[in-house]
KOLMI-686324 format. One line per field, with one value per residue (C-alpha): z, y, x. Coordinates in Angstrom, 1 decimal. Layout:
N
Z = (Z | ...)
Y = (Y | ...)
X = (X | ...)
This chain:
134
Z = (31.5 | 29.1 | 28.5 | 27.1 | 24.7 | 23.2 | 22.4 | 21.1 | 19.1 | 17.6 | 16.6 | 15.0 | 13.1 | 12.2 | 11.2 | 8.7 | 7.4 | 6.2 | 4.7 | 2.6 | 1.8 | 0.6 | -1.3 | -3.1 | -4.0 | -5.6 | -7.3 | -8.7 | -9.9 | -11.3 | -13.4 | -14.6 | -15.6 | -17.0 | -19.9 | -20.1 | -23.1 | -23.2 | -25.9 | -24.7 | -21.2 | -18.8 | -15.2 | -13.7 | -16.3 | -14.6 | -11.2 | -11.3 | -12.8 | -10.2 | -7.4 | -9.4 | -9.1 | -5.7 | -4.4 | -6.0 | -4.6 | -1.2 | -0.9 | -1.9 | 0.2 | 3.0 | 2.8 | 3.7 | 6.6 | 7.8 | 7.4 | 9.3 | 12.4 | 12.8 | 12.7 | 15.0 | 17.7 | 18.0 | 19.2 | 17.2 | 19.6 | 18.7 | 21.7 | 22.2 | 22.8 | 26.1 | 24.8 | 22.5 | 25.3 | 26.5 | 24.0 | 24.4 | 22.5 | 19.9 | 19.2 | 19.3 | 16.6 | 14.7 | 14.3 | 13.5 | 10.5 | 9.8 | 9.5 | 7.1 | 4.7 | 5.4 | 4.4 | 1.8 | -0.1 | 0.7 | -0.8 | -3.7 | -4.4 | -3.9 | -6.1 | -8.6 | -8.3 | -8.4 | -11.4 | -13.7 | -13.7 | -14.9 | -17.9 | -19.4 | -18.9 | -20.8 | -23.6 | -23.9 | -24.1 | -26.9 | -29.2 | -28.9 | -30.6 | -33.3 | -33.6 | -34.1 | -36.5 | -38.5)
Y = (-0.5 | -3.3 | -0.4 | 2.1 | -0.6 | -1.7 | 1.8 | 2.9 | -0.6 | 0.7 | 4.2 | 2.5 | 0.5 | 3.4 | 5.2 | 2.4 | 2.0 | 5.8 | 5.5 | 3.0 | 4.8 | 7.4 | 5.1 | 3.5 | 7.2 | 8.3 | 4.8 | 5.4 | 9.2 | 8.2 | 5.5 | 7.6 | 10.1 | 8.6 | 6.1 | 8.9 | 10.6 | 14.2 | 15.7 | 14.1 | 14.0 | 15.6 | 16.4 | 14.8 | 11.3 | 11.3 | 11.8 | 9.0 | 6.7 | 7.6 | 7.0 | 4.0 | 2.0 | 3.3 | 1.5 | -1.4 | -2.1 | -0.4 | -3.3 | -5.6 | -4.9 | -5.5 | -9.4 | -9.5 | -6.9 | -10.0 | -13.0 | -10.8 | -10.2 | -13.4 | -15.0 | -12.6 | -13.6 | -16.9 | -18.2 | -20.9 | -23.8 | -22.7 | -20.9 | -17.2 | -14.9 | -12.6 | -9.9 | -11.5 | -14.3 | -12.5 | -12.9 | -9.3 | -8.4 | -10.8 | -9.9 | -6.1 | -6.6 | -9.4 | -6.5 | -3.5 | -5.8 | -6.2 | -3.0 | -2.2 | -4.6 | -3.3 | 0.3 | -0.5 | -2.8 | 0.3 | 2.8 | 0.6 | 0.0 | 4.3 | 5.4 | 2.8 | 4.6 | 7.9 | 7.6 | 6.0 | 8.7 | 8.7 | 10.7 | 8.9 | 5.5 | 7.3 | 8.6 | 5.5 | 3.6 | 6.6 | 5.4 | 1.7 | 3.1 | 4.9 | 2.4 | -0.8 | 2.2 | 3.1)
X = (11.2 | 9.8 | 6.9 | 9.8 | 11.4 | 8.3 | 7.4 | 10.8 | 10.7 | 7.9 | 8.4 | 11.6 | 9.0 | 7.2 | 10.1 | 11.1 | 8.0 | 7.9 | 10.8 | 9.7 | 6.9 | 8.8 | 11.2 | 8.3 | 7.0 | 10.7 | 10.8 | 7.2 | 7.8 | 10.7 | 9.9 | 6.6 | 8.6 | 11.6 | 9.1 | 6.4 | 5.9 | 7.4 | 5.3 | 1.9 | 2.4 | -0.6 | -0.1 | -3.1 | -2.2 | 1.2 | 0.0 | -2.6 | -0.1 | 2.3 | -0.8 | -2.3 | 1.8 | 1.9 | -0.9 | 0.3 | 3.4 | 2.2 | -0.5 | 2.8 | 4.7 | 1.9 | 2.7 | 5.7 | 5.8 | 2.4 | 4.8 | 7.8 | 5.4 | 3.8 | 7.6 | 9.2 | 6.6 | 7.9 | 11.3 | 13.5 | 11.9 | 8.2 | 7.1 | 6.3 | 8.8 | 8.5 | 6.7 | 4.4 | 3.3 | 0.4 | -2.7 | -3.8 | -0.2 | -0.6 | -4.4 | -3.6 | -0.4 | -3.1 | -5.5 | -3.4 | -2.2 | -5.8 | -6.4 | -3.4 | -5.1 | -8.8 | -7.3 | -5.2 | -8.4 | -10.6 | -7.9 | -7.7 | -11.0 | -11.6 | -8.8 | -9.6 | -13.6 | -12.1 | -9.3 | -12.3 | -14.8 | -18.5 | -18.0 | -15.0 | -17.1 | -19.9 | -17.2 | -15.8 | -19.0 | -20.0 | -16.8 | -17.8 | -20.5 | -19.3 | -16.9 | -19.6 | -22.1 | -18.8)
């Protein structure tokens, strides 16, 4: 019985978590859009601004999902609560946490790789250039 309430605490956990995914991609599309530019707007401009604010407040909103966890383990008095008394529990919920972070640094540091391509680092490096011979 304990089995089947920690898993549908959990998939309620997941639930809310996608939804605030989603809110965070409406808020971001919206905002890009609305203070955009309509006669020099590009699709794929918009949709790495919209990606690049994302990420941002995804890896944000990490922190305070962290602090939530490791306070809902403990009771008022200081000790564990029932379900998060055995060590296993706490070291499994320690490391899925971990991993959020691990992902969202690694997503970070890919998009911010992949937004910023070779050629625009040579082309800006080419201006600088024109710009210090001009």
């Amino acid at each position: 019985m304990a089995d089947l309430s920690l898993i549908s605490e959990s998939a309620l956990g997941w639930t809310i978590f996608t939804f605030v995914l989603l809110v965070i991609l409406v808020f971001c599309w919206v905002y890009i859009r609305k203070y955009q530019s309509r006669q020099e707007s590009e699709v794929i401009s918009t949709i790495t601004a919209i990606c690049a604010l994302a990420i941002a407040l995804i890896t944000s909103a990490l922190l305070p999902v962290d602090i939530f966890l490791v306070s809902y383990m403990k009771n008022p008095n200081g000790t564990y609560k029932d379900w998060a008394a055995n060590n296993e529990t706490r070291g499994h919920i320690e490391d899925t946490v971990l991993y959020g972070y691990y992902s969202e640094c690694l997503f970070t540091f890919t998009f911010s790789r992949r937004s910023y391509p070779e050629r625009l680092r040579d082309t800006a490096s080419d201006w600088r250039l024109l710009e210090a011979a001009g």
